[in-house]
PDB file of N, CA, C, O and CB in Angstrom:
ATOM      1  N   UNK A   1     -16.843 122.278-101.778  1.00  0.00           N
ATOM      2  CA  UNK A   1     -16.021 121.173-101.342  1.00  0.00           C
ATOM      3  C   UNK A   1     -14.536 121.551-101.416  1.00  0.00           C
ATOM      4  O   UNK A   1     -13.730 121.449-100.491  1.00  0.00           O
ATOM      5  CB  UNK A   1     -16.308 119.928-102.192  1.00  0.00           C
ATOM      6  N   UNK A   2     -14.206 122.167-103.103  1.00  0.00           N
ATOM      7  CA  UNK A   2     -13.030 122.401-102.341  1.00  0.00           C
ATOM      8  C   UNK A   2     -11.801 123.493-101.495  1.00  0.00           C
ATOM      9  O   UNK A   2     -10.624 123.672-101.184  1.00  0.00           O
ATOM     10  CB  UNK A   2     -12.656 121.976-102.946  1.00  0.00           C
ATOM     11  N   UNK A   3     -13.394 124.060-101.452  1.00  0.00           N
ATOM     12  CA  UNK A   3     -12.916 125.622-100.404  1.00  0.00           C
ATOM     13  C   UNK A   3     -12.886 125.327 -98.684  1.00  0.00           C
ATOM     14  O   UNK A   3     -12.336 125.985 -97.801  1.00  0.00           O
ATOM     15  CB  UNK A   3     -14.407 127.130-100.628  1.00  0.00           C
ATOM     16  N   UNK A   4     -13.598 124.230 -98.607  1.00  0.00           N
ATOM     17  CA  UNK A   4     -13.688 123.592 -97.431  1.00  0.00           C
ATOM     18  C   UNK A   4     -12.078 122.565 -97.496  1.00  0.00           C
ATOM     19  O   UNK A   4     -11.081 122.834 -96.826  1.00  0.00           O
ATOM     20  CB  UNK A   4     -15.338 122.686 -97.379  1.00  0.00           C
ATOM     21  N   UNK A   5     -12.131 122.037 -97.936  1.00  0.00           N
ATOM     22  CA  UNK A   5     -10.470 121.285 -98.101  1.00  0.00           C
ATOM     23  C   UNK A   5      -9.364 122.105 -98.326  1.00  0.00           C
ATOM     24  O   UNK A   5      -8.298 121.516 -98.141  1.00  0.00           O
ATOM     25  CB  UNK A   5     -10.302 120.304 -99.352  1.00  0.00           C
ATOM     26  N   UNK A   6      -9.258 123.405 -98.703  1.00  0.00           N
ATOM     27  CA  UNK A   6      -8.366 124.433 -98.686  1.00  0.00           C
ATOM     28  C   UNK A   6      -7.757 124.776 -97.645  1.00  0.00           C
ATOM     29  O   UNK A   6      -6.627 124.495 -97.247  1.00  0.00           O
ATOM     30  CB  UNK A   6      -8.808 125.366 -99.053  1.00  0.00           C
ATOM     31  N   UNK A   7      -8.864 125.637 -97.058  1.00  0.00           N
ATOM     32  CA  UNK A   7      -8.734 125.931 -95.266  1.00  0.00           C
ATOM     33  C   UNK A   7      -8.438 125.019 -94.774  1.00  0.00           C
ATOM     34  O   UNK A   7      -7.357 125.231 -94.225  1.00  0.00           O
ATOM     35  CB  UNK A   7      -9.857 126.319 -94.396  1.00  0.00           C
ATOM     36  N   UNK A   8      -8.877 123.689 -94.557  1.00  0.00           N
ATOM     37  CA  UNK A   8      -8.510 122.751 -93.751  1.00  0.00           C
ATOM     38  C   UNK A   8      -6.954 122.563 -93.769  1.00  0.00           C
ATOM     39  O   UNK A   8      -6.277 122.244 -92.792  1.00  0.00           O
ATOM     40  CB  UNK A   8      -9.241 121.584 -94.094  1.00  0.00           C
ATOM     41  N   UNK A   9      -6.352 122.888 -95.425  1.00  0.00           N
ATOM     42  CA  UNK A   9      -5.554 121.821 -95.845  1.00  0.00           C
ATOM     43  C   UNK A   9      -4.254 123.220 -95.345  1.00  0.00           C
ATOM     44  O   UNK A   9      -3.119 123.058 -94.899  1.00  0.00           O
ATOM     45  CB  UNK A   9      -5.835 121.008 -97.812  1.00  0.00           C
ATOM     46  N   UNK A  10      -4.855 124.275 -95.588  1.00  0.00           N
ATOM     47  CA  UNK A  10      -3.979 125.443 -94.806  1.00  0.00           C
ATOM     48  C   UNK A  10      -4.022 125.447 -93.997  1.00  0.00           C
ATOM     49  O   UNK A  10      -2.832 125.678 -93.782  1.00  0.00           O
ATOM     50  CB  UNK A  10      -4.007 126.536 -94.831  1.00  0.00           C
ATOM     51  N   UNK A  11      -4.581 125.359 -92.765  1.00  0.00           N
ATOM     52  CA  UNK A  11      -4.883 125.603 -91.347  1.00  0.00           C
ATOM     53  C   UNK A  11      -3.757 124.339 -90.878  1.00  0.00           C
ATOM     54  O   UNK A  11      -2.841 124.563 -90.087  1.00  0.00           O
ATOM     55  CB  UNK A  11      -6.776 125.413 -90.858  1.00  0.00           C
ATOM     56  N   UNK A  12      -3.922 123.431 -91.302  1.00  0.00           N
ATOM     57  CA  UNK A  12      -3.258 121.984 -91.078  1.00  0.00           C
ATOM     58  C   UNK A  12      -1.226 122.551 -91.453  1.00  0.00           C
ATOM     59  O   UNK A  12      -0.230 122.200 -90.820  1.00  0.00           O
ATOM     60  CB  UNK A  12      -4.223 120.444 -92.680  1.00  0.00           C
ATOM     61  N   UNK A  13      -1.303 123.377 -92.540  1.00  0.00           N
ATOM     62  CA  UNK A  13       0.043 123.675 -93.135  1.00  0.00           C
ATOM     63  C   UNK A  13       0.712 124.142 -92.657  1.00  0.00           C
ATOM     64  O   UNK A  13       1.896 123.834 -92.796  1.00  0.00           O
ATOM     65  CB  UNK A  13       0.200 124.199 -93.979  1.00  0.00           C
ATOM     66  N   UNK A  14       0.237 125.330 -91.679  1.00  0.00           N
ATOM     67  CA  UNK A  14       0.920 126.198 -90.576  1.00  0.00           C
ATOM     68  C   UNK A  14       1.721 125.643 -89.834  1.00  0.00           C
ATOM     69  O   UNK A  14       2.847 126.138 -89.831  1.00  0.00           O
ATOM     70  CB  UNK A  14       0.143 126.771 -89.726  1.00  0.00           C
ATOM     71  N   UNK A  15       1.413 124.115 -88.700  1.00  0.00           N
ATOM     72  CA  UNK A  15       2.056 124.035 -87.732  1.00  0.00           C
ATOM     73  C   UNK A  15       3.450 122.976 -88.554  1.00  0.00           C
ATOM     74  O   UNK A  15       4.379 122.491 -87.907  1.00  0.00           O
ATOM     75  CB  UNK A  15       1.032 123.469 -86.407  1.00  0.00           C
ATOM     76  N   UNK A  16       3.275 122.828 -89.983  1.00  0.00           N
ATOM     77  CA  UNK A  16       3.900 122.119 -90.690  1.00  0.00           C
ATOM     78  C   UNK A  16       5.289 123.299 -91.000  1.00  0.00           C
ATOM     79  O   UNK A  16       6.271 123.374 -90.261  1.00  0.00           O
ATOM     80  CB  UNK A  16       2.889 121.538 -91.928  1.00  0.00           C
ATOM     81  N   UNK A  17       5.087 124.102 -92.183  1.00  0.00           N
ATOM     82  CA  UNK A  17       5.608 125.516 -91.790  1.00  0.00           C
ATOM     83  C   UNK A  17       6.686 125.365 -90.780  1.00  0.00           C
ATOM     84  O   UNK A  17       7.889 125.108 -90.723  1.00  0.00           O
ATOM     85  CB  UNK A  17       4.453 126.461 -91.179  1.00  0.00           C
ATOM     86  N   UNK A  18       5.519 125.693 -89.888  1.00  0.00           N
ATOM     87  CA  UNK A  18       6.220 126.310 -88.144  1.00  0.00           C
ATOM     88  C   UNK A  18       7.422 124.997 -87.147  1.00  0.00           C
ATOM     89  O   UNK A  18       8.231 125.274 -86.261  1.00  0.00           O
ATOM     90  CB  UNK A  18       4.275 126.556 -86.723  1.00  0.00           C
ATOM     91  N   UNK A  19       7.168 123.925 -87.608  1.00  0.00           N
ATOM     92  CA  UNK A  19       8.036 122.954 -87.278  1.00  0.00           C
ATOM     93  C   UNK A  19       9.218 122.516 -88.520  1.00  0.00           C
ATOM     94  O   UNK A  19       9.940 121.530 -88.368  1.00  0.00           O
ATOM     95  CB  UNK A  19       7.102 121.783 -86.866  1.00  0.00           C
ATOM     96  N   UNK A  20       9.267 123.102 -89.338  1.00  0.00           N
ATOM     97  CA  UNK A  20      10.107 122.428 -90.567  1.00  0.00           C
ATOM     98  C   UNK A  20      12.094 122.944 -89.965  1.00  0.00           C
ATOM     99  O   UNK A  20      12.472 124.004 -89.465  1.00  0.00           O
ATOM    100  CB  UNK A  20       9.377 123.484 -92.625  1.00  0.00           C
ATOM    101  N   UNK A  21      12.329 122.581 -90.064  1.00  0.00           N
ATOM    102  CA  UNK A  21      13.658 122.312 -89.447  1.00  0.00           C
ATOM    103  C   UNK A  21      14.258 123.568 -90.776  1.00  0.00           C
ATOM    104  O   UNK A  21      15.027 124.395 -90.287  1.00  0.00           O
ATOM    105  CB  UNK A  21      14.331 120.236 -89.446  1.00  0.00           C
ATOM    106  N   UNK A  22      14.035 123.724 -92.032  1.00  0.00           N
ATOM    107  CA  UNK A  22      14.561 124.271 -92.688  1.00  0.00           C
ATOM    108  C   UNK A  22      13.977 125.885 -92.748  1.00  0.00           C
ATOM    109  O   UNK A  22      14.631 126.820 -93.210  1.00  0.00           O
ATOM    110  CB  UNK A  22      14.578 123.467 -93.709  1.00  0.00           C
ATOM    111  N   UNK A  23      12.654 125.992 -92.199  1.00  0.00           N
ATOM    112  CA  UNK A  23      12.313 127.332 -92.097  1.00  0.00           C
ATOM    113  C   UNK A  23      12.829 127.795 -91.014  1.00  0.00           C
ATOM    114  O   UNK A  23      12.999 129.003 -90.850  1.00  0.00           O
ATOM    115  CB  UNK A  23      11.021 127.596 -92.130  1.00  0.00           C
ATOM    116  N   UNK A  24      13.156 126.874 -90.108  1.00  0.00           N
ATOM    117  CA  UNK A  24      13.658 127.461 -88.473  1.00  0.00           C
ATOM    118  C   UNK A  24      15.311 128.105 -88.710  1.00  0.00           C
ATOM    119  O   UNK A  24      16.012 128.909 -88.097  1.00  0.00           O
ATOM    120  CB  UNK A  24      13.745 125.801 -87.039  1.00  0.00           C
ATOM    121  N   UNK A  25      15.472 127.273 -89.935  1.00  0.00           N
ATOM    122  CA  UNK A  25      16.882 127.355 -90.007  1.00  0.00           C
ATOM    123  C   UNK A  25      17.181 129.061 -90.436  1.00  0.00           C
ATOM    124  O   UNK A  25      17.877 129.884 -89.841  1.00  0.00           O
ATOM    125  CB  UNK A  25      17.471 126.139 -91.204  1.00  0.00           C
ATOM    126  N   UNK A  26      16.506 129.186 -91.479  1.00  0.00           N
ATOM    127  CA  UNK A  26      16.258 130.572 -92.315  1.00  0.00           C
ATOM    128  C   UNK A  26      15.766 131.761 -91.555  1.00  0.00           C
ATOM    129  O   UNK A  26      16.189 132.914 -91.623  1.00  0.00           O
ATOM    130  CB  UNK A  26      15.191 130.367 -93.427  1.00  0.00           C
ATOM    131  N   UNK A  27      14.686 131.225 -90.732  1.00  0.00           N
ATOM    132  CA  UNK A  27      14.470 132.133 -89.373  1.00  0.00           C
ATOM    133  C   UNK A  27      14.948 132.413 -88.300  1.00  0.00           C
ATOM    134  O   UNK A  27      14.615 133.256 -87.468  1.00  0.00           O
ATOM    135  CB  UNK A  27      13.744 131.983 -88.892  1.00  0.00           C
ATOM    136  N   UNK A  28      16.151 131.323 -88.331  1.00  0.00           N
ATOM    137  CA  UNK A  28      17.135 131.436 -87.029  1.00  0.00           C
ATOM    138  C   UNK A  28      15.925 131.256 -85.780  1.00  0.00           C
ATOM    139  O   UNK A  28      15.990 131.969 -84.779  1.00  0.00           O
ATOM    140  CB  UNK A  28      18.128 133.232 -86.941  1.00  0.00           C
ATOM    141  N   UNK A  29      15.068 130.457 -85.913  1.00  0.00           N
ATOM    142  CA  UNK A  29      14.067 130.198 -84.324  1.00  0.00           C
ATOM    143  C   UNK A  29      14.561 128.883 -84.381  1.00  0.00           C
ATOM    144  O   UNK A  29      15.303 128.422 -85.249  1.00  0.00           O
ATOM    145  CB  UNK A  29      12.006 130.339 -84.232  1.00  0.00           C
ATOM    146  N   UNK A  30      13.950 128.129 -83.085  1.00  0.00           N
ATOM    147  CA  UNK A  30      13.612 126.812 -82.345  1.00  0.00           C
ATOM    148  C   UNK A  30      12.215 126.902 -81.840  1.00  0.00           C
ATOM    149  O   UNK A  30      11.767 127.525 -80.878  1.00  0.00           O
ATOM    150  CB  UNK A  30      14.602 126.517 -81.109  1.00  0.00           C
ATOM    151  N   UNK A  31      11.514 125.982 -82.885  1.00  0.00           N
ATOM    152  CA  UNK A  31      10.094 125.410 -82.419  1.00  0.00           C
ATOM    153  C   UNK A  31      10.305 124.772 -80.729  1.00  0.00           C
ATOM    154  O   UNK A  31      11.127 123.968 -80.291  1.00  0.00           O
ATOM    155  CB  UNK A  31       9.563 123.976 -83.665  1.00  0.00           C
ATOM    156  N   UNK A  32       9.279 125.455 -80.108  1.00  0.00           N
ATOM    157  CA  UNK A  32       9.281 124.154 -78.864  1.00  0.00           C
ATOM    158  C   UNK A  32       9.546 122.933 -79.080  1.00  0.00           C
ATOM    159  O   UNK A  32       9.367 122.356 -80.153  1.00  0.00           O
ATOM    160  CB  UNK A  32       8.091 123.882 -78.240  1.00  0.00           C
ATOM    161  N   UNK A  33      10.046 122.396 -77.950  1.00  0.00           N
ATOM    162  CA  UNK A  33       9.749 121.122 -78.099  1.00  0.00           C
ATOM    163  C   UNK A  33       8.684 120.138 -77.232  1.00  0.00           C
ATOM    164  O   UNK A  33       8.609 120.147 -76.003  1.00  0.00           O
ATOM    165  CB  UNK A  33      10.885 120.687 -78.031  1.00  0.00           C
ATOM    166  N   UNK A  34       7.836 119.247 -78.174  1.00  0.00           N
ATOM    167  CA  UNK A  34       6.939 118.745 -76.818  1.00  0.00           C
ATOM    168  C   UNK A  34       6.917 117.082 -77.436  1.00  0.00           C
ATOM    169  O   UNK A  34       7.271 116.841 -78.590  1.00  0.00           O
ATOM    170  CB  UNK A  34       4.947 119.698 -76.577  1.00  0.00           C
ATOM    171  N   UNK A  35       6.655 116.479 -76.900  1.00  0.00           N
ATOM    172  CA  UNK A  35       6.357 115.124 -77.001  1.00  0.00           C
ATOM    173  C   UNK A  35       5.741 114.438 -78.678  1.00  0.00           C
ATOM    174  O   UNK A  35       4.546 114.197 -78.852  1.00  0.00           O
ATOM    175  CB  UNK A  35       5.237 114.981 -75.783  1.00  0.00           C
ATOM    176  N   UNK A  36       6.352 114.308 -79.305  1.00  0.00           N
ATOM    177  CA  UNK A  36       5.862 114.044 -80.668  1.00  0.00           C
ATOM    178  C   UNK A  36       6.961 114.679 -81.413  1.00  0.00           C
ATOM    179  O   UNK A  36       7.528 114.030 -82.293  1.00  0.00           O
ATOM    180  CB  UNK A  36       4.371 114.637 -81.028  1.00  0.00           C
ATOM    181  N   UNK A  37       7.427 116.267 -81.060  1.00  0.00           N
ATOM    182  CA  UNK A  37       7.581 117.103 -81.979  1.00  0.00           C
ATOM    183  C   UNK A  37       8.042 116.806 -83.240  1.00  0.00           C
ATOM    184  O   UNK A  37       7.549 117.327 -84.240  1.00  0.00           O
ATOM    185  CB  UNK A  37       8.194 117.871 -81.568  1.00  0.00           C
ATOM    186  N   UNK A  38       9.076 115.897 -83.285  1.00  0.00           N
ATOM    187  CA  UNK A  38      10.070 115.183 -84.400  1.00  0.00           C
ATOM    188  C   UNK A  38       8.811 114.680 -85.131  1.00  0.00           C
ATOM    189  O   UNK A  38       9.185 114.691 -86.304  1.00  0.00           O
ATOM    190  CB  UNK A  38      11.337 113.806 -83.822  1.00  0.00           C
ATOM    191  N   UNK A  39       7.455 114.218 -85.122  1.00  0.00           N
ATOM    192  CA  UNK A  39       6.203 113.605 -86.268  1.00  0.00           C
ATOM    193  C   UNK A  39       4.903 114.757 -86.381  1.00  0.00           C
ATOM    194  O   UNK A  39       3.729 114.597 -86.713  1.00  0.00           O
ATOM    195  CB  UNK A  39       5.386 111.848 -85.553  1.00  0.00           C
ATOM    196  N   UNK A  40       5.580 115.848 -85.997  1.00  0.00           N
ATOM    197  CA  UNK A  40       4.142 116.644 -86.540  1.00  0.00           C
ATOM    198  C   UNK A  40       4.310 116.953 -87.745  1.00  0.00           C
ATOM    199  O   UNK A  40       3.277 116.681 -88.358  1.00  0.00           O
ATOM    200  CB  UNK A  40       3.695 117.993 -85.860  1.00  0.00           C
ATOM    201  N   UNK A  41       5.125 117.407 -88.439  1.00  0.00           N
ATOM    202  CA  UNK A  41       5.266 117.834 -89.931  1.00  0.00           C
ATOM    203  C   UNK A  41       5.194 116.794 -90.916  1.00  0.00           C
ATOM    204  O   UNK A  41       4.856 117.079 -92.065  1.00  0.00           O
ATOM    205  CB  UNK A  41       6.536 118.496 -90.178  1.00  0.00           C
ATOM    206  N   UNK A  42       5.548 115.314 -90.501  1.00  0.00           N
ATOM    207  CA  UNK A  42       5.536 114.472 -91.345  1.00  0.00           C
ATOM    208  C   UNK A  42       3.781 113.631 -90.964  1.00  0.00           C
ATOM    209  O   UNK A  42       3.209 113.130 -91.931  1.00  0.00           O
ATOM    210  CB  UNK A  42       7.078 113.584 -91.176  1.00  0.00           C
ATOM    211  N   UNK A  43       3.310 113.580 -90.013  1.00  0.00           N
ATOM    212  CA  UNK A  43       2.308 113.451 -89.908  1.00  0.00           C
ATOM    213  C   UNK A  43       1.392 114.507 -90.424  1.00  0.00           C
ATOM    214  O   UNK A  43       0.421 114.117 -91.073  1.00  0.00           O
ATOM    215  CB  UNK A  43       2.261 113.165 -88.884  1.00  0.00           C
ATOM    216  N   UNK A  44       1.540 115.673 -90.251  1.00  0.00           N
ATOM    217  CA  UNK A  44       0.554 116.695 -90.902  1.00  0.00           C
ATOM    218  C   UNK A  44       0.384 116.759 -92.197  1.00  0.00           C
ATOM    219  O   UNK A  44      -0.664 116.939 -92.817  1.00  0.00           O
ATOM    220  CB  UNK A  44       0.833 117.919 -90.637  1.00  0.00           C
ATOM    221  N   UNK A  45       1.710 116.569 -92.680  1.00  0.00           N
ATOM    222  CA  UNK A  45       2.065 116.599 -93.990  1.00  0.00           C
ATOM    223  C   UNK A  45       1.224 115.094 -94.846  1.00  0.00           C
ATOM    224  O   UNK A  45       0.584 115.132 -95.896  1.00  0.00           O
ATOM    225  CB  UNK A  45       3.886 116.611 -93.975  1.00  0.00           C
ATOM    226  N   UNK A  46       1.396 114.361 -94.320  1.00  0.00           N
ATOM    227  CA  UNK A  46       0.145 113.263 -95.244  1.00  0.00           C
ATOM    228  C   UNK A  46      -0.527 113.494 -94.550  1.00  0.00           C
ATOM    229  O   UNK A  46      -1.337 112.654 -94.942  1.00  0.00           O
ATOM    230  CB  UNK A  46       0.117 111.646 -95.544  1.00  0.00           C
ATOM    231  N   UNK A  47      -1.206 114.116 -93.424  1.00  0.00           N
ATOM    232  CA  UNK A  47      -2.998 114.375 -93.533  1.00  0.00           C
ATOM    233  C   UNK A  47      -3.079 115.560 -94.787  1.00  0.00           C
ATOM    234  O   UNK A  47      -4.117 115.254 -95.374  1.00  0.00           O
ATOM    235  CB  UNK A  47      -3.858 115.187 -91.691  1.00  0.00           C
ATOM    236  N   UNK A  48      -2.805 116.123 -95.114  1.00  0.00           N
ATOM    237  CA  UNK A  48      -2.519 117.076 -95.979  1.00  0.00           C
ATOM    238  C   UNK A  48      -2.631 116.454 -97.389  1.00  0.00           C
ATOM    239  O   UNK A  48      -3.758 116.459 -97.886  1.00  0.00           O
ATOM    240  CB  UNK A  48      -1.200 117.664 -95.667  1.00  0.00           C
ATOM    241  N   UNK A  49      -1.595 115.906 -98.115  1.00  0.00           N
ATOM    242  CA  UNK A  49      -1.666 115.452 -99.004  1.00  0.00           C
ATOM    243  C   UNK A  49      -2.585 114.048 -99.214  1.00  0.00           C
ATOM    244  O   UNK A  49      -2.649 113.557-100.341  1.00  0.00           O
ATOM    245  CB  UNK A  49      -0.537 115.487 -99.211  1.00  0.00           C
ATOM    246  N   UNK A  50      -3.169 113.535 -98.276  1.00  0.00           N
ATOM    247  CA  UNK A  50      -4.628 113.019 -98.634  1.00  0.00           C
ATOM    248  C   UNK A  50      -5.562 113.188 -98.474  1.00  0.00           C
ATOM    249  O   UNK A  50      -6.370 112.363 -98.900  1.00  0.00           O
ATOM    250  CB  UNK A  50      -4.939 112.305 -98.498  1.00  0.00           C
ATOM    251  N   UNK A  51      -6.068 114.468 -97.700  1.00  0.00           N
ATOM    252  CA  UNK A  51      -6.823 114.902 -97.874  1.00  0.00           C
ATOM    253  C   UNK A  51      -7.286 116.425 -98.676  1.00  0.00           C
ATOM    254  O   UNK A  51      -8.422 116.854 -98.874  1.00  0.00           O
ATOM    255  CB  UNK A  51      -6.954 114.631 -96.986  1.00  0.00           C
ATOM    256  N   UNK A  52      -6.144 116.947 -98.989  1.00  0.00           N
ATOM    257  CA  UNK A  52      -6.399 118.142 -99.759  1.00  0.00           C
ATOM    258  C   UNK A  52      -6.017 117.176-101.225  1.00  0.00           C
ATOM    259  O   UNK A  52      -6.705 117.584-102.161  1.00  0.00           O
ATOM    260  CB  UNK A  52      -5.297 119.731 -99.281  1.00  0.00           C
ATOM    261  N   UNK A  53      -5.411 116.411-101.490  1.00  0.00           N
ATOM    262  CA  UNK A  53      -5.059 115.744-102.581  1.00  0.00           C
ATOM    263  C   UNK A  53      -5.875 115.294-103.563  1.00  0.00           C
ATOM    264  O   UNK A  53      -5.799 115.579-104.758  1.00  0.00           O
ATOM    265  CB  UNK A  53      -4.512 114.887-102.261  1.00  0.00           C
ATOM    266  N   UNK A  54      -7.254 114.044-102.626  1.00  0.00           N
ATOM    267  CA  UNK A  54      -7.317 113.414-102.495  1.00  0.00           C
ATOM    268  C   UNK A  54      -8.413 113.410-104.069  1.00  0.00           C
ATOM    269  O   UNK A  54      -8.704 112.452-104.787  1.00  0.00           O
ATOM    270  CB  UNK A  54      -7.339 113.200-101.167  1.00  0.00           C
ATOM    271  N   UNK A  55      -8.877 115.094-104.206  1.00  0.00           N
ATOM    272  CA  UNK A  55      -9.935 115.256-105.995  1.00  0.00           C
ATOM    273  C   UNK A  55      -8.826 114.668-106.394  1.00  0.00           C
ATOM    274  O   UNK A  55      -8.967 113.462-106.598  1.00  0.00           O
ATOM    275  CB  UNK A  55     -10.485 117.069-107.054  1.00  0.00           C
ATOM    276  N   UNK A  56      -7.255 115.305-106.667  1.00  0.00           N
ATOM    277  CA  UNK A  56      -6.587 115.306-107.726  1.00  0.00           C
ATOM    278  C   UNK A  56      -6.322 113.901-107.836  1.00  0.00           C
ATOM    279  O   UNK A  56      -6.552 113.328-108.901  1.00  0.00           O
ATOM    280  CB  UNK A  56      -5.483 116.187-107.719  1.00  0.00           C
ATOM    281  N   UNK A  57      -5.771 113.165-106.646  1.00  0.00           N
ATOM    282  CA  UNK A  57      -5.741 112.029-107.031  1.00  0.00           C
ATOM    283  C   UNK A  57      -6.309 110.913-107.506  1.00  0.00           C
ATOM    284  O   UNK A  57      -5.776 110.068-108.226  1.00  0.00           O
ATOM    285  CB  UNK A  57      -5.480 111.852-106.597  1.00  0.00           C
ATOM    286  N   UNK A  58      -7.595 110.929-107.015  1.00  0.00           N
ATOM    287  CA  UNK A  58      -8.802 110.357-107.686  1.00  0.00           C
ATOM    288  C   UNK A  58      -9.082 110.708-109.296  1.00  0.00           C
ATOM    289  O   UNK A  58      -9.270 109.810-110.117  1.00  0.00           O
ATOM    290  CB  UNK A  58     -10.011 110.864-106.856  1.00  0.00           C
ATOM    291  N   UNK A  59      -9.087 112.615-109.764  1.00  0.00           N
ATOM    292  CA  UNK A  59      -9.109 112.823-111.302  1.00  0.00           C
ATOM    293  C   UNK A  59      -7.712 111.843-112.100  1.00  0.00           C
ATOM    294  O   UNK A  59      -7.599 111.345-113.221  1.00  0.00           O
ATOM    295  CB  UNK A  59      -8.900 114.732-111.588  1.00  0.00           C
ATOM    296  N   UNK A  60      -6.772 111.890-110.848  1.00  0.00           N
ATOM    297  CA  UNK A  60      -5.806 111.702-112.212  1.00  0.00           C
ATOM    298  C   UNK A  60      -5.429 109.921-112.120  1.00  0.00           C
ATOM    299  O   UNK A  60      -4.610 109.302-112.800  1.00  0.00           O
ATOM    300  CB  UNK A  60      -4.036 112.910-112.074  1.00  0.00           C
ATOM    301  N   UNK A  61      -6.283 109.436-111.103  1.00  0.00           N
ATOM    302  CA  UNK A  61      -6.536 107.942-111.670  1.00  0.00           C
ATOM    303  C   UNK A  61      -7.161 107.376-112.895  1.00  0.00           C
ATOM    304  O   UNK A  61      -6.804 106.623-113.801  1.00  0.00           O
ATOM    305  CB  UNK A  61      -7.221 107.372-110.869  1.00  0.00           C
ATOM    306  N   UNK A  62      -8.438 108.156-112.507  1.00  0.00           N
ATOM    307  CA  UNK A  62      -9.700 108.030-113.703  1.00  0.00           C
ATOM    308  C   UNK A  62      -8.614 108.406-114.966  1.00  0.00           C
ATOM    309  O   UNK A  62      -8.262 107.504-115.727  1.00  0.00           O
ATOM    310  CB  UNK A  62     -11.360 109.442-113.503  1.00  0.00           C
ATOM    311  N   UNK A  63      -8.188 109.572-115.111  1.00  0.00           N
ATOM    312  CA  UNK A  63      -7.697 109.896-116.593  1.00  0.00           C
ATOM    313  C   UNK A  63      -6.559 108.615-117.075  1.00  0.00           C
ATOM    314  O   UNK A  63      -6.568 108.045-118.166  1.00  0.00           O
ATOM    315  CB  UNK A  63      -6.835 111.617-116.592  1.00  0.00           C
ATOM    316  N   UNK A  64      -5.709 108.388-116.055  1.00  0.00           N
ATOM    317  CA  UNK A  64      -4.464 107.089-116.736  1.00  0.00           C
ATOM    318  C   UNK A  64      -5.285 105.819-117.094  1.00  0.00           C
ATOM    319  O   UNK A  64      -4.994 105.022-117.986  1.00  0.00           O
ATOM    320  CB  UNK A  64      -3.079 106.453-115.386  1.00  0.00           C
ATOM    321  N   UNK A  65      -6.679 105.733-116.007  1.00  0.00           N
ATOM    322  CA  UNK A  65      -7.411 104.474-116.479  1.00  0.00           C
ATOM    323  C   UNK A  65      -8.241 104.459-117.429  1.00  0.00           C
ATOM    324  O   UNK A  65      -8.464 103.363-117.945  1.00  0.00           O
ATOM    325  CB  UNK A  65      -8.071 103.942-115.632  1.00  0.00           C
ATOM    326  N   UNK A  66      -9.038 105.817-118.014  1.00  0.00           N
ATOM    327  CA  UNK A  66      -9.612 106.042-119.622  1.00  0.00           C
ATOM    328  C   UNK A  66      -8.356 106.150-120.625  1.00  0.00           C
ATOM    329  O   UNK A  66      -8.534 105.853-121.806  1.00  0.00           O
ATOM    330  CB  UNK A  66     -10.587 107.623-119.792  1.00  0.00           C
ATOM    331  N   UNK A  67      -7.219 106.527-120.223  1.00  0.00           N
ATOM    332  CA  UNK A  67      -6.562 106.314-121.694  1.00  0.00           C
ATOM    333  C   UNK A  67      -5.610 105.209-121.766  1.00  0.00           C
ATOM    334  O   UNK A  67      -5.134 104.895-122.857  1.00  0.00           O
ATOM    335  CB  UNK A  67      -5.766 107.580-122.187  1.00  0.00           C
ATOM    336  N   UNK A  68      -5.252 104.516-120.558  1.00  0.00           N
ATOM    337  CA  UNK A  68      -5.456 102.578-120.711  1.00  0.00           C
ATOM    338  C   UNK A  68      -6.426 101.903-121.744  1.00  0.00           C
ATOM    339  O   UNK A  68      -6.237 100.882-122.404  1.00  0.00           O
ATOM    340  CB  UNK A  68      -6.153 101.878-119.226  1.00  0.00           C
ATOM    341  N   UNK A  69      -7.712 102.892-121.707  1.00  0.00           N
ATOM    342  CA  UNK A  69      -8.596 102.070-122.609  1.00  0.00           C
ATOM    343  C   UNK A  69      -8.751 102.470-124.087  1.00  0.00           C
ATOM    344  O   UNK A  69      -9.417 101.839-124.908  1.00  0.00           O
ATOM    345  CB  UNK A  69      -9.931 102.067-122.043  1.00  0.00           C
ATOM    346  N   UNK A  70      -8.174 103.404-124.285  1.00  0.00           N
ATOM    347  CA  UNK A  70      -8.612 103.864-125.656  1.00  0.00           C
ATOM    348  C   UNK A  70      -7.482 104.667-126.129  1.00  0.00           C
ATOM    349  O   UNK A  70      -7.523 105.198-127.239  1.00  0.00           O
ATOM    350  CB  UNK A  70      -9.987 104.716-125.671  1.00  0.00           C
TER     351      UNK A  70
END
């Protein structure tokens, strides 16, 4: 499970990467531009962090809500 959410969560990271305004900057490139372009990184970016997240966030509910209790 979470070697399958890895890849995904990398494969997904790339075009995130590849559009970030601050790597372009450092690389001296310009991503194309196409229709969206300005919401792929911020859209990719929370498919990303809820779904590659989404063990951790779930473990680290459970843990704040067992030591709520005891």
């Amino acid at each position: 499970m979470f070697r399958d959410r890895f890849w995904l969560s990398l494969a997904l990271t790339l075009p995130i990467v590849f559009y970030s305004p601050m790597v372009q900057e450092w690389f001296g490139y310009t991503a194309p531009v196409v229709v969206g372009s300005d919401w792929i990184a911020p859209v990719l970016g929370t498919m990303v962090f809820e779904y590659g997240g989404a063990p951790f966030l779930r473990g680290a509910f459970q843990e704040a809500r067992d030591a709520s209790r005891g």
